[in-house]
N, C-alpha and C positions, 0 to 999 in steps of 0.2 A: 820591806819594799822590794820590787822587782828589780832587776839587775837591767840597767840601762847599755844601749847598744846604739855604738857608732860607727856609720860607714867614712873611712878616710880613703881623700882622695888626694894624690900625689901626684903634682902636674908636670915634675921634673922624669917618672920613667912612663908617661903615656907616650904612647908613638902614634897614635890616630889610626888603629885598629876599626873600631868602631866594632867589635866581636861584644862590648856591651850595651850596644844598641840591638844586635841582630838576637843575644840572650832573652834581652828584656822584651821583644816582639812574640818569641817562640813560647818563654813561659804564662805571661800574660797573656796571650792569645789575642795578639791584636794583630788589626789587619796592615796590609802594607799600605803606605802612603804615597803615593808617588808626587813630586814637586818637577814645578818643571826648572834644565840649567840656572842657578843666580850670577854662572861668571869664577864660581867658588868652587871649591874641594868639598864646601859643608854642605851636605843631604838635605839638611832642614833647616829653616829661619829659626825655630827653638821647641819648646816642645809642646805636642799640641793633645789633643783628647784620645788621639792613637799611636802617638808616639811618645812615651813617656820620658825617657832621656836621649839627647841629642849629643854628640861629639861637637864640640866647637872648633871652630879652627879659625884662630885671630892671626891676621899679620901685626908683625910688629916692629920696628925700628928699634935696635937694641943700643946700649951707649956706643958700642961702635961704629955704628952708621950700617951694620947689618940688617937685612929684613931678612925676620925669622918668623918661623908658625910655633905661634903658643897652642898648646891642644888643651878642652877641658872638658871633663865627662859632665853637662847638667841636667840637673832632676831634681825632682823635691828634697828640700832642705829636712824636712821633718823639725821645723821649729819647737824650741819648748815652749814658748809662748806664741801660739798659734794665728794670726791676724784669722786663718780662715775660718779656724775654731769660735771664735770670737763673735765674728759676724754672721753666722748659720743662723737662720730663723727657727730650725727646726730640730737643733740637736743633732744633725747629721754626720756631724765630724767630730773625732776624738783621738784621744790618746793610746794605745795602745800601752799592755805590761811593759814592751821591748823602749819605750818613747817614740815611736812612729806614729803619723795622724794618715788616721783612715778615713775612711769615706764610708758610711749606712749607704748604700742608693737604694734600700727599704724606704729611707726618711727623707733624701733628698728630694726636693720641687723644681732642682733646674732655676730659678730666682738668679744663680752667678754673683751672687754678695763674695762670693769667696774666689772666684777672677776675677775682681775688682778689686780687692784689697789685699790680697799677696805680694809682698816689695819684692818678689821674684821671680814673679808674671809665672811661675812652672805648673796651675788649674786651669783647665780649658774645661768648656760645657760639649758634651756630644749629641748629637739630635739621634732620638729612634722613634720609631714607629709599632701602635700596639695590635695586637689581631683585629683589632677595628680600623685600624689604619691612622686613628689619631697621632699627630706626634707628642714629642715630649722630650724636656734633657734632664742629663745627667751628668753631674761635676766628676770627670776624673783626672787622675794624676800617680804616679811614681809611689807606692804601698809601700817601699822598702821590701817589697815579697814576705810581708805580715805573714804571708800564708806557710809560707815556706820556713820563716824562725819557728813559728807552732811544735812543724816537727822537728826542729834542731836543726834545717841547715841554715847556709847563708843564702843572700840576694844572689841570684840568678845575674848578675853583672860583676859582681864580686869572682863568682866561680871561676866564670869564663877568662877575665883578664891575666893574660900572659906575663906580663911583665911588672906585677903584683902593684899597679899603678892605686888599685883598687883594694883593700880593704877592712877587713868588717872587725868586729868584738868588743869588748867589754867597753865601757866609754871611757875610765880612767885609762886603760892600757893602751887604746887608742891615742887620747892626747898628748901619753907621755913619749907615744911614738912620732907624734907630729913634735914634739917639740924637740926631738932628737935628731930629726930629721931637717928640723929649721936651724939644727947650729952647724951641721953636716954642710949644710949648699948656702950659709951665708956668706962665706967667702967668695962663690961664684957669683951669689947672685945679692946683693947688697939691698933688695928691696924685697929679697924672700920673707913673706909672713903668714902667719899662721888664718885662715879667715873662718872665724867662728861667733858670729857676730852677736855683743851684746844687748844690743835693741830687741831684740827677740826672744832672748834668754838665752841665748846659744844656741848651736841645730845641732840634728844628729847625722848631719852630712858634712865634716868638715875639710877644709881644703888645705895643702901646703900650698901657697902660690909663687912665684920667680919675679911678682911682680903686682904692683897695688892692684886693692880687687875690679876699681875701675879700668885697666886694660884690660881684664876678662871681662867686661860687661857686666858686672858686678856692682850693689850698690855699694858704695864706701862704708856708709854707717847706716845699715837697714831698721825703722822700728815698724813697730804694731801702731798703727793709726791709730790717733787719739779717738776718735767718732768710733772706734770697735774697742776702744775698752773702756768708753764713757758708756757705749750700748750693753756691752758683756757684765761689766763689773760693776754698773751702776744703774741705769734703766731697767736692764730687765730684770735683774731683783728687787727693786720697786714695783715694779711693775705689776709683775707678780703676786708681790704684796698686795695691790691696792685692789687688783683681779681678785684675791680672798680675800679681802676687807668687802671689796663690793659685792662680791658672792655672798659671804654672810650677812651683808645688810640687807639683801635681798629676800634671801629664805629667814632671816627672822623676821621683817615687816611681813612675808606671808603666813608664816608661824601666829604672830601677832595677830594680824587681819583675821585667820580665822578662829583664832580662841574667841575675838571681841565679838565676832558676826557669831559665834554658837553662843555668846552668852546674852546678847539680843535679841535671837531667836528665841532664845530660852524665857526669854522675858516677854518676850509676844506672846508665844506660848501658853505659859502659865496667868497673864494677863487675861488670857481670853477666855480660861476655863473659871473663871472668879465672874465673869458676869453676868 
């Protein structure tokens, strides 16, 4: 089995850089986004079909009546149990050797089942246009730079961060690093926990946080939608089924049909040379 990889994130030394937003622009080659002022510090409302991971910047009221900024790098979680994986009509989303979920947009139709059922909102659909001018979309989101573990290195936001807020390697090495790191800052921070959520099988994006996952915007207890794993794990292998059940009852009734119709023939036939 292939050796699993996880990006941690550590929200106690990000300082709101944002040097892994401007990473993940450069190597993906996506364009700029521009928003206009919210009033806020943060770029973006969160992340969209051109901007894959956003800096967040939460105010927050601490126990001592300080308002402080929590900072958090978000992007795709890379679920092990995928809600988006799940719900693709078309087989367009999968797993990766590393455990990242990529995106075919060979097989993608743009449909959006999988920005409708991500408990993380982090898939957006993008509109393009063909040499005919038709449109058309395409689900994208945060790769984990698939392309980039290939050849051995890390995520292009990994590289970049200064203050090693960010990250990457093996998945055990990783966790036992978050959990060394969550007995490190419990004494500062008493609601510090590790967020790696079991409704989804764990991600391979995990977080140290200072504070429950709902002040970062976070669900509490994220799972996979019962309707994508009633359709994933149970309809469409029936389905399927009943698609080659009826396939084959098809081409043997016409198998059948015309053995009976040449042996009919055959009997007209030979009937009419007898009289």
């Amino acid at each position: 089995m292939a050796t699993e990889y996880v990006k941690l994130v550590d929200v106690t030394k990000c300082d709101g850089c944002r040097a892994c937003m401007v990473a993940c622009k450069n190597w993906n080659d996506l364009p700029a986004e521009p928003e206009e002022f919210s009033g806020t510090v943060q770029s973006h409302k969160k992340t969209t079909a051109d901007t894959w991971n956003v800096l967040q910047y939460i105010e927050h009221e601490n126990g001592k009546g300080d308002l402080e900024y929590l900072f958090r790098h978000s992007s795709c979680f890379h679920c092990t149990d995928a809600a988006c994986e799940k719900v693709c009509p078309e087989n367009a989303i999968s797993y990766s050797k590393f455990g990242t979920v990529v995106i075919d947009h060979d097989k993608c139709v743009g449909c959006g089942y999988c920005v409708q059922n991500c408990p993380f909102e982090v898939i957006s659909l993008k509109e393009y246009k063909d040499k005919n001018g038709k449109e058309y979309k395409l689900s994208q989101k945060c790769t984990m730079c698939t392309d980039r573990l290939e050849e051995g290195l890390q995520p292009a936001c990994v590289t970049t961060c200064h203050t090693n807020a960010l990250e990457f390697g093996n998945k055990d090495e990783m966790l036992a690093k978050a959990e060394k790191r969550l007995s490190e800052i419990k004494g500062k921070f008493p609601n510090a926990n590790i967020y790696n959520p079991k409704g989804v099988g764990g991600t391979h994006t995990i977080y140290v946080l200072t504070e429950k996952p709902s002040v970062y915007g976070l669900p509490e207890n994220p799972k996979v939608p019962t309707s994508a794993v009633v359709w994933k794990d149970y309809a469409q292998p029936i389905g399927k089924m009943m698609i080659g059940a009826t396939t084959m009852a098809v081409v043997g009734a016409f198998i059948t049909n015309n053995i009976i119709s040449k042996r009919i023939k055959g009997k007209e036939d030979g009937g009419e040379g007898h009289e």
